[in-house]
C-alpha positions in Angstrom: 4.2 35.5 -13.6 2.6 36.5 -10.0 4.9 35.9 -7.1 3.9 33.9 -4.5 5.8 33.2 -0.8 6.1 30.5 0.5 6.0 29.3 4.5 9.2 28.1 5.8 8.5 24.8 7.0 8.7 24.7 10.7 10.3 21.3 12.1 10.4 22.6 15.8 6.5 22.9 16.0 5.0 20.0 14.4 5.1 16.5 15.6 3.0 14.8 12.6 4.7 12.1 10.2 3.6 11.3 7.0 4.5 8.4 5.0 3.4 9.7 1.5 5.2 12.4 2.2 8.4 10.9 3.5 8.1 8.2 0.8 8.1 11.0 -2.1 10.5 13.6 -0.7 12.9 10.3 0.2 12.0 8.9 -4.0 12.8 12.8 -4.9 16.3 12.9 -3.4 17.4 9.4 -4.9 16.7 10.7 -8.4 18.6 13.7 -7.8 21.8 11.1 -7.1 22.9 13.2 -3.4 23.6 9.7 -1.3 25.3 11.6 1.2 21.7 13.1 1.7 20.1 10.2 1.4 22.3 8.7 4.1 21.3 11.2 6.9 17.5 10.8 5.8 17.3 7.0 6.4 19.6 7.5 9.1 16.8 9.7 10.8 13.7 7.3 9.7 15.7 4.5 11.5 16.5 6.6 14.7 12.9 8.5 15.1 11.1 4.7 13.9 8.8 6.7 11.5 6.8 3.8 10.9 5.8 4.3 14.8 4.9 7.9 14.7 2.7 7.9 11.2 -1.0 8.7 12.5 -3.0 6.2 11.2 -5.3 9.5 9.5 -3.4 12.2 7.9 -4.1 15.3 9.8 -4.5 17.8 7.7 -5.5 20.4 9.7 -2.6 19.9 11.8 -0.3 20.6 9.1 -1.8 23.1 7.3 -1.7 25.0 10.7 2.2 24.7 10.9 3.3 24.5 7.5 4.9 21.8 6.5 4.7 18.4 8.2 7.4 17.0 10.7 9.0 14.6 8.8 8.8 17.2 5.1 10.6 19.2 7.1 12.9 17.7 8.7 14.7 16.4 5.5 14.5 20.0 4.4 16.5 20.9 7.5 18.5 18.2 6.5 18.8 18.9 2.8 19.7 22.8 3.7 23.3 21.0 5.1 24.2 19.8 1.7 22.6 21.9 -0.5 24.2 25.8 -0.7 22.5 26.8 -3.9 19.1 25.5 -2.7 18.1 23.5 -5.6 17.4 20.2 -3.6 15.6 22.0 -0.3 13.5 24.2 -3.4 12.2 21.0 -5.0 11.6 19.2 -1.5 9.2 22.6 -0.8 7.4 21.7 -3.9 7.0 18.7 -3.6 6.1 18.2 0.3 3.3 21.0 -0.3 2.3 19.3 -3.2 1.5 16.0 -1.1 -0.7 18.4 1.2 -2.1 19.4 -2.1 -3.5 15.7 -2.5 -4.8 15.0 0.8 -6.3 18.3 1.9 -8.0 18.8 -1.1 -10.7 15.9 -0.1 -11.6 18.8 2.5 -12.5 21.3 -0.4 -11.5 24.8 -1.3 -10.7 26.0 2.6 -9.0 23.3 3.2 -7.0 23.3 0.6 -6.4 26.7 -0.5 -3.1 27.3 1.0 -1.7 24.5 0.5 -2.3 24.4 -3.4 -1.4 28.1 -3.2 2.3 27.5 -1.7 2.6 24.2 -3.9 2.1 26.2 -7.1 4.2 29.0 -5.9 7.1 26.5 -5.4 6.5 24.6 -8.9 6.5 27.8 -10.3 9.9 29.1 -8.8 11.4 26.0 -9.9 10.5 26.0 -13.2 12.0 29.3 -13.7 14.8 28.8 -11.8 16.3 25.0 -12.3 16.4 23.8 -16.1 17.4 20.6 -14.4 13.6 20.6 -13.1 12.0 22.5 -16.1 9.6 19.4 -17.3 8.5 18.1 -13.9 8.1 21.6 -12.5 6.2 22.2 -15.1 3.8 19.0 -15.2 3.1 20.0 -11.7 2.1 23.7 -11.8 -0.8 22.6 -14.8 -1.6 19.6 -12.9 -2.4 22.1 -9.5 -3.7 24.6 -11.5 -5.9 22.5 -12.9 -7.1 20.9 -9.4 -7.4 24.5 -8.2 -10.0 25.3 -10.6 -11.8 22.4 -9.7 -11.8 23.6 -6.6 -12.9 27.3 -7.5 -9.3 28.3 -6.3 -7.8 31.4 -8.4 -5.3 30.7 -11.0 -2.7 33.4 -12.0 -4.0 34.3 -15.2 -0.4 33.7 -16.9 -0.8 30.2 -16.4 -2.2 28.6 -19.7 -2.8 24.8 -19.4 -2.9 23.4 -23.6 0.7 27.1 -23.8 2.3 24.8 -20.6 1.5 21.4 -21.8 2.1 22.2 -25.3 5.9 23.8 -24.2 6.6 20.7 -21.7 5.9 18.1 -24.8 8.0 19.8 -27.3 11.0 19.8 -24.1 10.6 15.8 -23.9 10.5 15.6 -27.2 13.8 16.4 -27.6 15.0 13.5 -25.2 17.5 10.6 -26.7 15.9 7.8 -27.3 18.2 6.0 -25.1 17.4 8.5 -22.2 13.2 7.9 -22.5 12.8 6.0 -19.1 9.4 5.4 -17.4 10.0 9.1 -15.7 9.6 10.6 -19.7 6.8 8.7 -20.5 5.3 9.3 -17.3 5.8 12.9 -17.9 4.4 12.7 -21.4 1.1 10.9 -20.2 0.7 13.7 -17.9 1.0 16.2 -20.6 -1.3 14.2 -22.6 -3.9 14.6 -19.9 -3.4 18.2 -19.3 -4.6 18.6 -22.7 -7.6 16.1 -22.2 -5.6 13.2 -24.5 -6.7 10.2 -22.3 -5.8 7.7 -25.4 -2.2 9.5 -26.1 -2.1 9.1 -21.9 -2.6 5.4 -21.9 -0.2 4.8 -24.8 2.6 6.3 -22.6 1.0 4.5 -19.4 0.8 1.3 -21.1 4.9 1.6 -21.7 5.4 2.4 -18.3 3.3 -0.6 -17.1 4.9 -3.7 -19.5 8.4 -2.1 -18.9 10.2 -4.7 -16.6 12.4 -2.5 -15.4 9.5 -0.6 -13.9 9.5 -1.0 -10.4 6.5 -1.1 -8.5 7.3 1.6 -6.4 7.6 3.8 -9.7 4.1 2.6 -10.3 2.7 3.6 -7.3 3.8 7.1 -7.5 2.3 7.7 -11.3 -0.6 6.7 -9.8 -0.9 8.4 -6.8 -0.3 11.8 -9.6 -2.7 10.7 -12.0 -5.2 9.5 -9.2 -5.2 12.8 -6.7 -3.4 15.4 -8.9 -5.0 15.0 -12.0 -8.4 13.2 -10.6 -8.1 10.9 -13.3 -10.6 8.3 -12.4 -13.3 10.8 -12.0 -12.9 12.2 -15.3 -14.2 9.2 -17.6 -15.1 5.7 -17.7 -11.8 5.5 -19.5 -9.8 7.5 -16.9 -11.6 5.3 -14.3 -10.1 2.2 -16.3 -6.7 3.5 -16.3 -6.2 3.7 -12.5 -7.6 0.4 -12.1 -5.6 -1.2 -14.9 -2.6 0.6 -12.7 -3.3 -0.4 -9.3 -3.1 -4.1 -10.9 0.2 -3.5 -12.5 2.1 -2.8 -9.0 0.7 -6.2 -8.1 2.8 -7.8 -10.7 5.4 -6.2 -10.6 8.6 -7.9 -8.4 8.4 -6.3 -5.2 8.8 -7.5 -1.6 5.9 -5.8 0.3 3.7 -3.5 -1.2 0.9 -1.3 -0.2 -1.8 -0.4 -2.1 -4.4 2.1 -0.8 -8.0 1.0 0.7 -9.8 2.6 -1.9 -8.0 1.5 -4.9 -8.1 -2.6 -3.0 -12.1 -1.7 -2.9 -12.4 -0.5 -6.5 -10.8 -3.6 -8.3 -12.6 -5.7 -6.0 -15.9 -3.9 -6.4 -16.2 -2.4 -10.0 -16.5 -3.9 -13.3 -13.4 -4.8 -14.9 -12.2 -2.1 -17.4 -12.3 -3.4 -21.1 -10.2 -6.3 -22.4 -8.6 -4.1 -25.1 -7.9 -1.4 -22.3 -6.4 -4.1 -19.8 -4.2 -5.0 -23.3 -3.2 -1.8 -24.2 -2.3 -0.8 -20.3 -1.0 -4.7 -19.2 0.2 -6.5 -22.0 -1.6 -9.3 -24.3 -2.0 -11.1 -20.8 -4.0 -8.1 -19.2 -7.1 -9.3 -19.0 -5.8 -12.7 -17.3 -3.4 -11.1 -14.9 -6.4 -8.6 -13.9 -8.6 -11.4 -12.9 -6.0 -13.1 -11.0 -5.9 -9.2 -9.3 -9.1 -9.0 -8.6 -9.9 -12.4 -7.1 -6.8 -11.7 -4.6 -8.7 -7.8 -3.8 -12.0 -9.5 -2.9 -10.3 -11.4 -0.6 -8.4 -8.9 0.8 -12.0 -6.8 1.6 -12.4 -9.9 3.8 -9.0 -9.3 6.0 -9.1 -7.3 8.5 -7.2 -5.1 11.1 -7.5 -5.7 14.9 -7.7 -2.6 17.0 -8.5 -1.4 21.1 -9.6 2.1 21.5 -6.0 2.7 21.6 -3.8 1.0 19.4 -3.9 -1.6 16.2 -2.2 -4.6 16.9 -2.9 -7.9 14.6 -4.6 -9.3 11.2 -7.6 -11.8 11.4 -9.6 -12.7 8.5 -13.2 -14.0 7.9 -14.3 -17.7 8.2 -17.5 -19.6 7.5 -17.7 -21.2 10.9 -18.6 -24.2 10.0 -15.4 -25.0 7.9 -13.9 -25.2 12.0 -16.4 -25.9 14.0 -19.5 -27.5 12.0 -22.4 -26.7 14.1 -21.8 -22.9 13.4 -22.9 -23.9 9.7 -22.5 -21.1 7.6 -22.1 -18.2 10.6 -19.0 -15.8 9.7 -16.6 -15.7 12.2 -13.3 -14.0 12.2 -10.4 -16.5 13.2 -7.0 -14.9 14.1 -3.7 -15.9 16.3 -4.1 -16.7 20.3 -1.5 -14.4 20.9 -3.5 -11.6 19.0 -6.5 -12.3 21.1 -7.3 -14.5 23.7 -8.8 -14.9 27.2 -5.6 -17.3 28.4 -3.4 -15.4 30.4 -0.2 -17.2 29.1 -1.1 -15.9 25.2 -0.2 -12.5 26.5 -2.8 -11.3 23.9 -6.1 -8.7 24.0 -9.0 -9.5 25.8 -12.2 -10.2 23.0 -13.9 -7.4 25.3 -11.9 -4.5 24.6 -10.9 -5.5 20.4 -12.9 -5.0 17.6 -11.7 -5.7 13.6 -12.3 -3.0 10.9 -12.1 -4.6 7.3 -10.5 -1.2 5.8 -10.9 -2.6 2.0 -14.9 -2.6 2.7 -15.3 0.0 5.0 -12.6 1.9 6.4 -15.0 3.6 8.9 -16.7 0.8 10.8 -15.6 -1.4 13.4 -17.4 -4.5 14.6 -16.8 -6.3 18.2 -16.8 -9.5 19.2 -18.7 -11.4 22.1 -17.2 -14.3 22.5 -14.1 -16.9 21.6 -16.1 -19.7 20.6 -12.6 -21.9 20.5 -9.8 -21.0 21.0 -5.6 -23.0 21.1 -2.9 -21.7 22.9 0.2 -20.0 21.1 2.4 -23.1 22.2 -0.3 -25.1 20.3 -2.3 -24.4 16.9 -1.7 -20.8 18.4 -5.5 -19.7 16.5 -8.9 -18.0 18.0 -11.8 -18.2 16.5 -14.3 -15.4 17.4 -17.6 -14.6 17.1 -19.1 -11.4 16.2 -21.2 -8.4 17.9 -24.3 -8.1 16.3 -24.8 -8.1 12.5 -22.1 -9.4 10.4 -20.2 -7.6 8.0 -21.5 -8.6 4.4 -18.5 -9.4 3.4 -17.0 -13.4 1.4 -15.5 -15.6 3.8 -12.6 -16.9 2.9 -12.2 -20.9 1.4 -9.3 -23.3 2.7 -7.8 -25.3 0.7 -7.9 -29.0 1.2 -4.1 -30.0 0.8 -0.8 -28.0 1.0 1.1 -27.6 -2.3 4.2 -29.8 -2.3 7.5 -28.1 -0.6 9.3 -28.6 -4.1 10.8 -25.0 -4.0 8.7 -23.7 -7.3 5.1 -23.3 -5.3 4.1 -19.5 -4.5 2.5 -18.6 -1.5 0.9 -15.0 -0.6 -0.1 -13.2 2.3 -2.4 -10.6 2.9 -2.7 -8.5 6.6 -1.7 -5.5 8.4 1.7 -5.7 9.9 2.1 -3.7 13.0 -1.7 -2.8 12.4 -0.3 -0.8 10.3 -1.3 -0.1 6.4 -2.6 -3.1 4.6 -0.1 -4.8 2.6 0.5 -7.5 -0.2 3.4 -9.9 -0.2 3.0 -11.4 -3.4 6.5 -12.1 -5.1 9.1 -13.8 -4.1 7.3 -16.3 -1.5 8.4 -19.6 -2.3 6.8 -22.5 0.0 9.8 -24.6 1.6 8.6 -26.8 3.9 5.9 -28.2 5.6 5.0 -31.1 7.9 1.2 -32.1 6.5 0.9 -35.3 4.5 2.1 -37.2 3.0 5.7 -37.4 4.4 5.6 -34.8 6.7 6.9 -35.7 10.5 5.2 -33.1 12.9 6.6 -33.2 16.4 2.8 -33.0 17.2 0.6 -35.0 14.7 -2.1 -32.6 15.4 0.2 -29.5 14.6 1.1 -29.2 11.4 3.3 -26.1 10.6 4.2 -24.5 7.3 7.3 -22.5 6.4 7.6 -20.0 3.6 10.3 -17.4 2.5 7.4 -14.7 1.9 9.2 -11.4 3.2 6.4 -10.1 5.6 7.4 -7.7 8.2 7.0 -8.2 11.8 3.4 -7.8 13.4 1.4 -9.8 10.4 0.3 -11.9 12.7 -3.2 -13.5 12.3 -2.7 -13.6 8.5 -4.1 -15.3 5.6 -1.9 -17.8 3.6 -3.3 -18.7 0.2 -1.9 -20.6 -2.4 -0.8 -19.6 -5.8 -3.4 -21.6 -7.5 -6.9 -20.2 -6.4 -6.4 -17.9 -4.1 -7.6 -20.7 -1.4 -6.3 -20.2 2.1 -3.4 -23.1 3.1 -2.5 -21.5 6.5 -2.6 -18.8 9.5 0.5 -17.0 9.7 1.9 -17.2 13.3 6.1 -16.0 13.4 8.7 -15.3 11.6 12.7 -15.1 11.6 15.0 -13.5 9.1 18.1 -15.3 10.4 17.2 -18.5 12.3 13.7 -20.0 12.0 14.4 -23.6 13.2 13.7 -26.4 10.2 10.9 -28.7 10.5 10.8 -32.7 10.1 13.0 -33.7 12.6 15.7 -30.9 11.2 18.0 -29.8 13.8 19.2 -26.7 11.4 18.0 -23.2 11.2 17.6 -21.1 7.9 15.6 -17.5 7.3 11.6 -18.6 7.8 8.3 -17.4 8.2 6.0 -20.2 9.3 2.1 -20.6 9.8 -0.2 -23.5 11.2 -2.0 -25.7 8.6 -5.4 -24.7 8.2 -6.8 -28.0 8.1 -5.3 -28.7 11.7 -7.4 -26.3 12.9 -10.1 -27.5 11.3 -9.3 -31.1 12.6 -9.1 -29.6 15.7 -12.4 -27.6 15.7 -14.2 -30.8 14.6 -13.0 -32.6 18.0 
């Protein structure tokens, strides 16, 4: 095979974070079982406060300049210390240049020639070099091969797709049964599409997907491979399906927070549902249900938004038929969102409506629209909520419904939220939210009878402020989250106590309050 050289990566010059990549190199390390690695990577995330430094656009320019990325190669640097023989720091390379592989490829050929040059090169080395990393190496070199003929980037002749794929199935075929974990049957489904097998794919995709023990983190990475590797979805209507049926598996799956990209949220709001026997096959016998339950929860997510200035994102808000608060606005959309988020009150400590606009990143990641008034607003001490009026045209976009009554706070009702913490990534908290408290009717004891506050378990992180939170039932909207507290949250009722809380204001006390 033709040798190809690498670029070191080079920490000292490059100041770009990305989370993809940090997310797969951190995922790579844990499978390879080197904690003592492990340690001094999240040691570093937690002292540099990566979530902080991620650009909110992966600049791939930047790091195609300099090699690999900042935070890449830093945990090579890092690797290099425990790793004499190479073998963790070699498939780090690879993979890090891979995930420039994905991204810079949306710029075309010059964009993404080195990269895919360097990432193949890698791949290649460690397939020859690390029987440990034979399969995987070798999934990867067909998979960027094959981008790099889409891309009209030369291929090393040596490298036969149907020879590699043919070689890496007849390797996992010889796995134990006991040892065929989602990783094999991601592997095969990957084979399978290297040699244009979508159906054999989906078999091994559907295990993957109605495995329990699949986590949804596990899901999110065969995606992201099939999705901007293999370009899956743009190969058929069935390929199309797959990533769809996919992107509603990790929202089933038992996780704490999860983030699913813009375009995927936009797709299973936006395109017809793939086929009942697809959905089965992929899901489970309850596919088709779970998928409309998916769907219903990424419409309304196109209709949450992120708050921004010019020069920083800062808040959720979400949009409102204005009438549902204030009933001479009829049926005008509005956005409503926290007083402490935005606000002309000096004491909210919030962004003047002047200088923020909202961008609803599930519709249209590209436009923002401003705002030209508060048309009511309630300090943070109070209902702590803003209603806004919008700039000019509206974004055609569903306003969210509220539901009428709150579920009852018998520990078994489900709650969900939907925003952008830290105007960061949009993100889904849809397990484990249990609903645990509440002061509305009919035997709650506000301190306030025109406050009615709502307390939840649902693990969002810190900045979701301004978000929607629906019920379990219908995807109606029960509350605007407001604060949180993972130790000491005080109780409501009259309770003197404190537990772990996150707590919103009752929608319908802001509508009581808009009507007045």
């Amino acid at each position: 095979m033709t040798e190809f050289k690498t670029q070191p990566p080079l920490a000292n010059q490059i100041q770009t974070f990305n989370a993809p990549e940090m997310v797969s190199a951190v995922e790579h390390l844990a499978e390879l079982g080197k904690p003592e690695v492990l340690g001094a990577v999240f040691d570093f995330i937690k002292d540099k406060k990566i979530g902080e430094l991620i650009p909110t656009r992966f600049q791939v320019q930047k790091l195609l300049d300099g090699g690999l990325s900042g935070g890449a190669a830093t945990i090579v640097g890092l690797a290099q210390q425990h790793d004499p023989d190479g073998k963790i720091t070699g498939a780090l390379q690879a993979r890090a240049w891979k995930e420039l592989a994905y991204y810079s490829s949306d710029l075309g050929a010059s964009g993404a020639k080195d990269a895919i040059k360097n990432a193949m090169a890698s791949y290649r080395e460690q397939y020859q070099s690390n029987p440990e990393a034979r399969i995987r190496s070798g999934i990867n070199l067909i998979g960027l091969a094959t981008l790099a003929r889409q891309l009209d980037i030369p291929v090393p002749d040596d490298i036969d797709r149907v020879k590699l794929a043919t070689s890496v199935l007849a390797d996992l075929n010889k796995t134990p049964q006991a040892a065929r974990d989602p990783q094999f049957h991601a592997s095969r489904a990957e084979a399978f599409v290297a040699l244009d097998d979508i159906n054999g794919a989906q078999i091994e995709l559907g295990k993957i997907a109605q495995d329990p023990n699949t986590s949804a983190e596990t899901l999110g990475a065969v995606t992201r491979q099939l999705r901007h590797l293999w370009r899956l979805g743009e190969k058929s209507e069935q390929g199309a399906g797959i990533i769809q049926s996919l992107g509603a598996a990790i929202l089933i799956r038992d996780f704490d927070v999860a983030r699913l990209p813009v375009d995927d949220v936009r797709a299973l709001a936006e395109q017809p549902a793939p086929s009942n026997d697809q959905l089965e096959a992929i899901l489970g016998r309850d596919g088709p249900l779970s998928y409309q339950w998916v769907k219903l929860g990424m419409e309304c997510a196109q209709s949450v938004g992120v708050m921004r200035t010019a020069a920083r994102r800062f808040g959720t808000g979400f949009i409102v038929r204005g009438g549902d608060i204030v009933p001479s606005l009829g049926d005008e959309p509005c956005v409503l969102t926290n007083a402490h988020v935005v606000s002309n009150n000096p004491s909210d400590r919030a962004e003047s409506p002047d200088n923020a606009e909202i961008v609803f990143e599930a519709a249209d990641k590209d436009r923002g629209h401003g705002f030209t008034e508060i048309l009511r607003s309630w300090p943070k001490e109070n209902l702590d909520a803003t209603l806004l009026r919008f700039n000019g045209e509206a974004p055609k976009l569903k306003p969210l419904s509220f539901a009428k009554n709150l579920p009852l706070p018998d520990g078994t009702q489900r709650v969900y939220v939907i925003g952008y913490p830290n105007g960061g990534e949009l993100s889904f908290s849809l397990q484990h939210n249990t609903l645990i408290d509440h002061e509305g009717p009919p035997s709650g004891k506000p301190v306030d009878s025109s406050v009615c506050r709502v307390q939840y378990t649902a693990p969002t992180e810190h900045g979701n402020s301004g978000s929607p939170v629906f019920n379990s039932q219908n995807w109606r909207v029960i509350a605007l989250h407001h604060a949180g507290d993972a130790k000491a949250m005080k109780r409501l009722n009259g309770r003197e106590d404190s537990w772990p809380a996150n707590q919103g204001i009752w929608i319908q006390s802001i509508c009581i309050a808009g009507q007045n």
